[in-house]
CHARMM-style PDB file with segment names, atoms N, HN, CA, C and O in Angstrom:
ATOM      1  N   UNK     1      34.744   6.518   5.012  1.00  0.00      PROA
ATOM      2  CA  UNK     1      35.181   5.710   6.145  1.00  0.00      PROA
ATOM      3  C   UNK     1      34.593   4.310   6.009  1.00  0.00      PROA
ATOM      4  O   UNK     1      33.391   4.097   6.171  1.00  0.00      PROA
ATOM      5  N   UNK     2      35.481   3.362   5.707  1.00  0.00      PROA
ATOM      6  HN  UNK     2      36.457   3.535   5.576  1.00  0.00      PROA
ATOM      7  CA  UNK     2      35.215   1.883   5.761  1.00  0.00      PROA
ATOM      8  C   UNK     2      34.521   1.341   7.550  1.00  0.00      PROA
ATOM      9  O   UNK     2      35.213   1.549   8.547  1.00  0.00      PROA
ATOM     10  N   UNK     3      33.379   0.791   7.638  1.00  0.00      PROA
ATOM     11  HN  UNK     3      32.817   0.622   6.828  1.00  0.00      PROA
ATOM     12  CA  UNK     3      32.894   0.257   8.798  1.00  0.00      PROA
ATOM     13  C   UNK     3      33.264  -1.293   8.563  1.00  0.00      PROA
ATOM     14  O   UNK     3      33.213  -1.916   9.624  1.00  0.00      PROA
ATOM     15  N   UNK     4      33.632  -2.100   7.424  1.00  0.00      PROA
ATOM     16  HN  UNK     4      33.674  -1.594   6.562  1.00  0.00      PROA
ATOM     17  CA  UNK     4      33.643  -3.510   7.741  1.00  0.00      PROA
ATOM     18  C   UNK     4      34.764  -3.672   8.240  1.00  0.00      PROA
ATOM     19  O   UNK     4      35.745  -2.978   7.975  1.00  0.00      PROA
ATOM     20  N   UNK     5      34.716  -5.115   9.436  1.00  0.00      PROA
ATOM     21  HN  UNK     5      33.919  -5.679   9.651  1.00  0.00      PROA
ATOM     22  CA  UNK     5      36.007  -5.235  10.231  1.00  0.00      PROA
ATOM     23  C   UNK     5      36.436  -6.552   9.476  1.00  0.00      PROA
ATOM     24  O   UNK     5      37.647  -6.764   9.434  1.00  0.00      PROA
ATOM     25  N   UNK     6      35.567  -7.490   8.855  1.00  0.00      PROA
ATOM     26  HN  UNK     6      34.582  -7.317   8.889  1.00  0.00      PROA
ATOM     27  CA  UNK     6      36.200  -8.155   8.118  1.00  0.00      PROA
ATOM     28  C   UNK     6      36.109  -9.288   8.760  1.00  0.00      PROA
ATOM     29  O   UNK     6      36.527 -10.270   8.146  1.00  0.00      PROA
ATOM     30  N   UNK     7      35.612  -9.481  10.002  1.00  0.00      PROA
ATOM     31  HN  UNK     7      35.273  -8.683  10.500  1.00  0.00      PROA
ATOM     32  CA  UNK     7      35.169 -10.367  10.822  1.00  0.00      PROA
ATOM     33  C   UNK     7      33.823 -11.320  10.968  1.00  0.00      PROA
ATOM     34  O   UNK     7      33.650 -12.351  11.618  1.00  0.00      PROA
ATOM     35  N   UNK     8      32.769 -10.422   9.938  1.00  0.00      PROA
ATOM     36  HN  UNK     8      32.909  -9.585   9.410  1.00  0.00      PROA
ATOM     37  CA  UNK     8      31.876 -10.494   9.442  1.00  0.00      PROA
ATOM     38  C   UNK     8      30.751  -9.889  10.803  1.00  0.00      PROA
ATOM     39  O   UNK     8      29.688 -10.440  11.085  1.00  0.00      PROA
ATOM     40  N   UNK     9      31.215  -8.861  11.383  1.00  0.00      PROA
ATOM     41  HN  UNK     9      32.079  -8.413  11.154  1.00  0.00      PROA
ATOM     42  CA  UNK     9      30.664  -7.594  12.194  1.00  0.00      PROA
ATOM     43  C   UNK     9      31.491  -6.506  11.431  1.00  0.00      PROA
ATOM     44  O   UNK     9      32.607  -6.303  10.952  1.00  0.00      PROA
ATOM     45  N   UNK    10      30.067  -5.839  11.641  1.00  0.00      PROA
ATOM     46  HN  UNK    10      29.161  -6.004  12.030  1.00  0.00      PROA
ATOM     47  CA  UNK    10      30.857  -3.828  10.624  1.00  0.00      PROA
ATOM     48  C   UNK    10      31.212  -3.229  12.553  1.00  0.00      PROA
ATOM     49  O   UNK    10      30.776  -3.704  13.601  1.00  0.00      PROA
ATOM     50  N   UNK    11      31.997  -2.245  12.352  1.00  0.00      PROA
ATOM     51  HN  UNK    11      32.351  -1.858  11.500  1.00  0.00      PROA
ATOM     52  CA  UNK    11      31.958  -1.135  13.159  1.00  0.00      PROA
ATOM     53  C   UNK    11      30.440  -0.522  13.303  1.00  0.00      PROA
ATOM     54  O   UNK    11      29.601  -0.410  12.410  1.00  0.00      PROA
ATOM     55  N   UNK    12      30.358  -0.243  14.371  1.00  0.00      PROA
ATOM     56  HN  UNK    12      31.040  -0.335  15.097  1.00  0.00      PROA
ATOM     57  CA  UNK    12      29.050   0.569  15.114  1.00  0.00      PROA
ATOM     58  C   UNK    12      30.075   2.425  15.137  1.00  0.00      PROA
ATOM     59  O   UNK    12      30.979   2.802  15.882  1.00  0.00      PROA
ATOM     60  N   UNK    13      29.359   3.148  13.961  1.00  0.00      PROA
ATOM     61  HN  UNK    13      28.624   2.841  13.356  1.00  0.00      PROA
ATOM     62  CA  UNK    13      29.743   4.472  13.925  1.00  0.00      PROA
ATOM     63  C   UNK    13      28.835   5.381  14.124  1.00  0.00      PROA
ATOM     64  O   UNK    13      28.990   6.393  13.440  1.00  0.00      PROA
ATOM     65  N   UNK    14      27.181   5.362  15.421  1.00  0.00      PROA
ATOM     66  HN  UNK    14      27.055   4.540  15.977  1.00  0.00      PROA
ATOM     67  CA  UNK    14      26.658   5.924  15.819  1.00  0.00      PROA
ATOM     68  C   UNK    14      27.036   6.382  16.967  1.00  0.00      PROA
ATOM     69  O   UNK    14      26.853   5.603  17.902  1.00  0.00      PROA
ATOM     70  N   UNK    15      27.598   7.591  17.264  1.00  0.00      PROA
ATOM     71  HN  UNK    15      27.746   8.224  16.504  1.00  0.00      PROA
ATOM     72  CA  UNK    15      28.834   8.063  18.258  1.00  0.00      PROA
ATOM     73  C   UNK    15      27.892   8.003  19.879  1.00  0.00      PROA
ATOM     74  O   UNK    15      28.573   7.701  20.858  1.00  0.00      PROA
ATOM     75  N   UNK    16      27.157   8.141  19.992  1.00  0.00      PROA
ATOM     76  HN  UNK    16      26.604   8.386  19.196  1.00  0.00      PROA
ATOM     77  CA  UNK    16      26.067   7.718  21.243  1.00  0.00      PROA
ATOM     78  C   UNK    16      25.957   6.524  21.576  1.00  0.00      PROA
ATOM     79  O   UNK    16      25.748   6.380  22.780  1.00  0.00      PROA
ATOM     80  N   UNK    17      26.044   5.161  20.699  1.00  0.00      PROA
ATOM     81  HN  UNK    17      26.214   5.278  19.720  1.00  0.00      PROA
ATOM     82  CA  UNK    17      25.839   3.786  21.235  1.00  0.00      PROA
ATOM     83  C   UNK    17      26.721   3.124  22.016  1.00  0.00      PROA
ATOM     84  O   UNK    17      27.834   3.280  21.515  1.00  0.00      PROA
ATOM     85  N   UNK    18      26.778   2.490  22.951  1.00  0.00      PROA
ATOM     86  HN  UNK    18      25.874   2.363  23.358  1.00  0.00      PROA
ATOM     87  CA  UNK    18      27.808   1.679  23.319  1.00  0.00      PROA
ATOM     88  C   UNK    18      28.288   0.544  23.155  1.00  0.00      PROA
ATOM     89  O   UNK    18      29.029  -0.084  23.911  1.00  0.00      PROA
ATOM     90  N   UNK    19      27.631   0.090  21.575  1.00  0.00      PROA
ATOM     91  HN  UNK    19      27.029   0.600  20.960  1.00  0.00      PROA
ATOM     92  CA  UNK    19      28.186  -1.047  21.183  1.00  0.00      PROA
ATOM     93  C   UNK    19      28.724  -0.823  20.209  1.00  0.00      PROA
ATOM     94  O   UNK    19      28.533  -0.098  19.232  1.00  0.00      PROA
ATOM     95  N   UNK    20      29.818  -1.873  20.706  1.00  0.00      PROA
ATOM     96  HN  UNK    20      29.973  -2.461  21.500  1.00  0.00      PROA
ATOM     97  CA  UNK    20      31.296  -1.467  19.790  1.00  0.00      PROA
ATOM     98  C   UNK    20      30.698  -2.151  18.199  1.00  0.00      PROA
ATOM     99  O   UNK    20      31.177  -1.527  17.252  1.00  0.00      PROA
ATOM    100  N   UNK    21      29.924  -3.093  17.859  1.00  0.00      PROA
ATOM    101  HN  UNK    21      29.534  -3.599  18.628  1.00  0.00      PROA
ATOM    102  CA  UNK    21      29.894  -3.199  16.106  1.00  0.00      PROA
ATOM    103  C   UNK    21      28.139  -3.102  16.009  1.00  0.00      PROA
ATOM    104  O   UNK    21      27.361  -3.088  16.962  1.00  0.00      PROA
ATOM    105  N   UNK    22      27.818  -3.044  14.586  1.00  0.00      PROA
ATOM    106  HN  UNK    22      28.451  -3.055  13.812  1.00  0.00      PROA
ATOM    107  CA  UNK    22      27.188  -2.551  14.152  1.00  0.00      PROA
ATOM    108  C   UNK    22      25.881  -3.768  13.476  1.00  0.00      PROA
ATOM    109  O   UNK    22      25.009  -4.223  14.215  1.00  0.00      PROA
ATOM    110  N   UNK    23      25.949  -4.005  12.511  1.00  0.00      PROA
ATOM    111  HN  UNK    23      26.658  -3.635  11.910  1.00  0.00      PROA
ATOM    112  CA  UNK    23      25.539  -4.714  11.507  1.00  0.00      PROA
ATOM    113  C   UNK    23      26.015  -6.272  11.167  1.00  0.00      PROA
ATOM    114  O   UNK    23      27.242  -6.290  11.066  1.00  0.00      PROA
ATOM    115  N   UNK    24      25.565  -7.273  11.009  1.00  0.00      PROA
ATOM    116  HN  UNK    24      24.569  -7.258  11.091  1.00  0.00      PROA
ATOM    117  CA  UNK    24      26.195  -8.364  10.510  1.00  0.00      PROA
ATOM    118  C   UNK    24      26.522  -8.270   8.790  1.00  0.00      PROA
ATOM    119  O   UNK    24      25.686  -7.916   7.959  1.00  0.00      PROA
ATOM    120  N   UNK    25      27.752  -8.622   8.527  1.00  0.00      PROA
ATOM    121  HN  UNK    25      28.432  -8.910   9.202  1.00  0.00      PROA
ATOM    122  CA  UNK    25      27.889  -8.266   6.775  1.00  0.00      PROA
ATOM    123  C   UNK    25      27.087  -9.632   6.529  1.00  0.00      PROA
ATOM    124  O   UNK    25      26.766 -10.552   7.281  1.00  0.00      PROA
ATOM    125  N   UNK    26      26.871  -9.345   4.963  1.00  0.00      PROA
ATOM    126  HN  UNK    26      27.132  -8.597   4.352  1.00  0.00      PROA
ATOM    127  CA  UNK    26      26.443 -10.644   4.556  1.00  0.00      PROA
ATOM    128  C   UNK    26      26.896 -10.734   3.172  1.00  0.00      PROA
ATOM    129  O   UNK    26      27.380  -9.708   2.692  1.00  0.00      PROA
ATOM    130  N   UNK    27      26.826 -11.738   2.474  1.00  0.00      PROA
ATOM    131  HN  UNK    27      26.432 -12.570   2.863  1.00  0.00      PROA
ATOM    132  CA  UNK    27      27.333 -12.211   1.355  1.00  0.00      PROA
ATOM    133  C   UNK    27      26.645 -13.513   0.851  1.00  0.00      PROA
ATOM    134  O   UNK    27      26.763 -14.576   1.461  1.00  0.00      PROA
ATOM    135  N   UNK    28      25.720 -13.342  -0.610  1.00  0.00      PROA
ATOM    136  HN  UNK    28      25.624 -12.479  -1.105  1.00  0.00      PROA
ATOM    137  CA  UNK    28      24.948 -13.927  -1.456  1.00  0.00      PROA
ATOM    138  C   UNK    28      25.702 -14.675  -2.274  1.00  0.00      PROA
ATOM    139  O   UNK    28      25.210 -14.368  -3.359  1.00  0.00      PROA
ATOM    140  N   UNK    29      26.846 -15.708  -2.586  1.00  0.00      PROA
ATOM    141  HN  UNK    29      27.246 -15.957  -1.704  1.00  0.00      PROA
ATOM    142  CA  UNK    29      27.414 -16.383  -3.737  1.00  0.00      PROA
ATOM    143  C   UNK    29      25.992 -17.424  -4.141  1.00  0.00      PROA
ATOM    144  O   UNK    29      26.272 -18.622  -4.118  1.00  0.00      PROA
ATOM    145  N   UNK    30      25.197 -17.242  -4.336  1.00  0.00      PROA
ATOM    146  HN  UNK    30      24.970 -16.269  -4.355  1.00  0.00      PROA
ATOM    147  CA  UNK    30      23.900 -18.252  -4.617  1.00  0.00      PROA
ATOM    148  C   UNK    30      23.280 -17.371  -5.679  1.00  0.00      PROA
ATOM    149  O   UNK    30      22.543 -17.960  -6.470  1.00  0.00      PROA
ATOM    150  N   UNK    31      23.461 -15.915  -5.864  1.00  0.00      PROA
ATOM    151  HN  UNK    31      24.060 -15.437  -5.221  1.00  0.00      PROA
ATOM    152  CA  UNK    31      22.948 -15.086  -6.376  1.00  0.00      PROA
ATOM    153  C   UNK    31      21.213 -15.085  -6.526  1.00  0.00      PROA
ATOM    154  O   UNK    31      20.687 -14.855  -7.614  1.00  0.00      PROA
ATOM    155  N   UNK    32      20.450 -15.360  -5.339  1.00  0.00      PROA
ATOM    156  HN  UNK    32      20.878 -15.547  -4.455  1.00  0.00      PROA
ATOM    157  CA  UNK    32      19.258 -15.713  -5.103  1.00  0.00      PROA
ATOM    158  C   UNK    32      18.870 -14.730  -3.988  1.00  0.00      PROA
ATOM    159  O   UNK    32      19.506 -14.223  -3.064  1.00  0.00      PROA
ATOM    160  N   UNK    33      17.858 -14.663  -4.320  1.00  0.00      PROA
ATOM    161  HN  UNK    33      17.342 -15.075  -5.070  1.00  0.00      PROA
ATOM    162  CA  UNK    33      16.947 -14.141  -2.719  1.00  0.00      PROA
ATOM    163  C   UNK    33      17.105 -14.755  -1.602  1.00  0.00      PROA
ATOM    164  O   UNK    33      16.736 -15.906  -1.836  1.00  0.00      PROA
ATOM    165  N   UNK    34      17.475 -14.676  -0.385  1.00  0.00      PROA
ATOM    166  HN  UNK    34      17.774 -13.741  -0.195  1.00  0.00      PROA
ATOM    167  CA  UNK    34      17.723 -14.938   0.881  1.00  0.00      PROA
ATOM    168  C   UNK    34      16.513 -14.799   1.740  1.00  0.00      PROA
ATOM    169  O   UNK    34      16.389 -13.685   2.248  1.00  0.00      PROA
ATOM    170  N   UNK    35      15.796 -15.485   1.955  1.00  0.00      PROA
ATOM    171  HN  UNK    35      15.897 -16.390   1.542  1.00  0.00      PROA
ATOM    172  CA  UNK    35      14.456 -15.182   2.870  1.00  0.00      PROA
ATOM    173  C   UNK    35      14.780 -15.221   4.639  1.00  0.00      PROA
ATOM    174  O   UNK    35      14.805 -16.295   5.240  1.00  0.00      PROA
ATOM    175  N   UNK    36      15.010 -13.924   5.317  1.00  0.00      PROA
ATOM    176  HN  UNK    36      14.990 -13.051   4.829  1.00  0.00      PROA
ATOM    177  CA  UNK    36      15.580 -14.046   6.550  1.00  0.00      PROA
ATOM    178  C   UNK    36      14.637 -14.396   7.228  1.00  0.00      PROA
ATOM    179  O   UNK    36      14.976 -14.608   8.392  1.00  0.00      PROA
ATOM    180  N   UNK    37      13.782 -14.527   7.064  1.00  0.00      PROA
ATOM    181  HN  UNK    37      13.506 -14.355   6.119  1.00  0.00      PROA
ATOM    182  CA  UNK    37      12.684 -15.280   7.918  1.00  0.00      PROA
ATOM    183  C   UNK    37      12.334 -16.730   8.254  1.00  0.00      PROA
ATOM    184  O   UNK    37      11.761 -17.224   9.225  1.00  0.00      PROA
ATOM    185  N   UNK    38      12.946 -17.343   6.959  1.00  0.00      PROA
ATOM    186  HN  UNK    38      13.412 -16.942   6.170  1.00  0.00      PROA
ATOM    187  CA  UNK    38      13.124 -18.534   6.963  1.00  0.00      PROA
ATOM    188  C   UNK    38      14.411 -18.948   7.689  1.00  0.00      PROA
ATOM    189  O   UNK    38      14.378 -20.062   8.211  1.00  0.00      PROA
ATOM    190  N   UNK    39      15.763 -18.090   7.830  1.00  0.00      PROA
ATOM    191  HN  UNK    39      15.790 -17.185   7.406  1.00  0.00      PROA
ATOM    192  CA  UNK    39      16.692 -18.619   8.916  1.00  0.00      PROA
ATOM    193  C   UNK    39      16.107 -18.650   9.839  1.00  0.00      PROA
ATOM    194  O   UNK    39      15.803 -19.720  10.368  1.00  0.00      PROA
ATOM    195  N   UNK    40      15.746 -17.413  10.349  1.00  0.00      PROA
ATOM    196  HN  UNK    40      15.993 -16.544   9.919  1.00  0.00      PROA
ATOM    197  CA  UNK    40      15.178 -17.194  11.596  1.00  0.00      PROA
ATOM    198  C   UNK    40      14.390 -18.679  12.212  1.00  0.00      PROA
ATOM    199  O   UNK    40      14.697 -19.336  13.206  1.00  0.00      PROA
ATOM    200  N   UNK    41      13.313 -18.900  11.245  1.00  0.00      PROA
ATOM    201  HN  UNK    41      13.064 -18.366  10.436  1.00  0.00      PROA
ATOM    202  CA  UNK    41      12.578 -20.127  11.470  1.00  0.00      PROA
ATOM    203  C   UNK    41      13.217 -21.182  12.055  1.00  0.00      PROA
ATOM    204  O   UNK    41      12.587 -21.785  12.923  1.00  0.00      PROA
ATOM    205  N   UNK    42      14.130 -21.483  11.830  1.00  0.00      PROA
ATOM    206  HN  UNK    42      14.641 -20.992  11.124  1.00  0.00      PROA
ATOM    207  CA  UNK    42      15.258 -22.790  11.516  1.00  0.00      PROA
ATOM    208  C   UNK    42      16.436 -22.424  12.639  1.00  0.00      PROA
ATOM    209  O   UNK    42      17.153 -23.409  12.819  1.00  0.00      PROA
ATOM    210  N   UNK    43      16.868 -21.160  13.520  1.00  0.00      PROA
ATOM    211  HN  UNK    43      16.285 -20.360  13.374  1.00  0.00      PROA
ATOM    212  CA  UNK    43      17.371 -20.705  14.340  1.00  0.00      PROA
ATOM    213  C   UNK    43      19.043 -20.483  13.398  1.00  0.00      PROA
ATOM    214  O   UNK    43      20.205 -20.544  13.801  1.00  0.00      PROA
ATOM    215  N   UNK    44      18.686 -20.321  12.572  1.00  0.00      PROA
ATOM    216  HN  UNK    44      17.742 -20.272  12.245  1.00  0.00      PROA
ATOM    217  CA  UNK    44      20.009 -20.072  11.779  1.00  0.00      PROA
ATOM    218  C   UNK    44      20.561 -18.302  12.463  1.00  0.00      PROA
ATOM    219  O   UNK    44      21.667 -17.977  12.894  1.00  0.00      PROA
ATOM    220  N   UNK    45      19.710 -17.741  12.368  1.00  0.00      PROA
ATOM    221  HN  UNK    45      18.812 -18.006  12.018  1.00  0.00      PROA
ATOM    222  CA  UNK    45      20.253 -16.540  12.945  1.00  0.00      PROA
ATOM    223  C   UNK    45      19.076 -15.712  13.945  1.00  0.00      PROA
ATOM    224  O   UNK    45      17.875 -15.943  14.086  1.00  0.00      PROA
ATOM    225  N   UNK    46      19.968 -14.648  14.569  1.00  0.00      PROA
ATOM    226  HN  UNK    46      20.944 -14.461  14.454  1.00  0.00      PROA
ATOM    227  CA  UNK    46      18.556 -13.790  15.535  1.00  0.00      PROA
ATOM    228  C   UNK    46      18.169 -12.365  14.785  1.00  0.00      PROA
ATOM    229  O   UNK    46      18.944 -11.796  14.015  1.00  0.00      PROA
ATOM    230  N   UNK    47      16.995 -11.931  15.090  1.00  0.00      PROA
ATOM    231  HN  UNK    47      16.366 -12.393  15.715  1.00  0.00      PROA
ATOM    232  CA  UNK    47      16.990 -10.733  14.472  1.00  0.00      PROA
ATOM    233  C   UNK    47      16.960  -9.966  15.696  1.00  0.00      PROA
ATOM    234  O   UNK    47      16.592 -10.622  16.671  1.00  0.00      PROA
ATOM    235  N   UNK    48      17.260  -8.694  15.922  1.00  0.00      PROA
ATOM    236  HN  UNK    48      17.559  -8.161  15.130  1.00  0.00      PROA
ATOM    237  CA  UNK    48      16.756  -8.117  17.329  1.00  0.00      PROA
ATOM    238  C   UNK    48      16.444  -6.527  17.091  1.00  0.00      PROA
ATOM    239  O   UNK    48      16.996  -5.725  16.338  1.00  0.00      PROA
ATOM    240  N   UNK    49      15.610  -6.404  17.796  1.00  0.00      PROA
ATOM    241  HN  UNK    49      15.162  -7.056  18.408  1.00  0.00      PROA
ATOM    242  CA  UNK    49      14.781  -5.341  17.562  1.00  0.00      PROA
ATOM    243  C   UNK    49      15.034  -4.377  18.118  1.00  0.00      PROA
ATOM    244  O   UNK    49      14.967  -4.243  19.340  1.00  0.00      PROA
ATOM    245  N   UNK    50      15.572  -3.031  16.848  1.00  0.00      PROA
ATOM    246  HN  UNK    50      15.627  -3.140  15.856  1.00  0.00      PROA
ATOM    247  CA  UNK    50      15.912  -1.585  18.342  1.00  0.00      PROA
ATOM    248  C   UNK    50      14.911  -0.339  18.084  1.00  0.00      PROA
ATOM    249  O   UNK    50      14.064  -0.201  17.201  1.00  0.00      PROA
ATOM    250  N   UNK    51      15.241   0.417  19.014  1.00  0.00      PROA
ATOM    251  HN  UNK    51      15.929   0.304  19.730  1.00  0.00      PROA
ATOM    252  CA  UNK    51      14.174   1.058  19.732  1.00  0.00      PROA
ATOM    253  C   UNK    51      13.025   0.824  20.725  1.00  0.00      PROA
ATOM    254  OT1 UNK    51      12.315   1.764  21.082  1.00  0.00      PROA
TER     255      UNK     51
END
């Protein structure tokens, strides 16, 4: 079962959650390490914390 919507949100297929997507996709054309901490820094993206 494919979860990407192609929107660059996957489907949320944990049948208990109530949010409809899942994951942000991502995609490297730099072919480099991505340090998400450093977006974060810079407010490029959020991280959010579950449980």
């Amino acid at each position: 079962m494919d979860n990407i919507e192609g929107s660059g949100l996957t489907k949320n297929l944990i049948a208990d959650s109530n949010n409809q997507y899942g994951s942000v996709e991502t995609l490297n054309f730099e072919r480099k390490e991505i340090n998400l901490q450093q977006l974060k820094d810079v407010g490029a993206i959020q991280m959010i914390e579950l449980g």
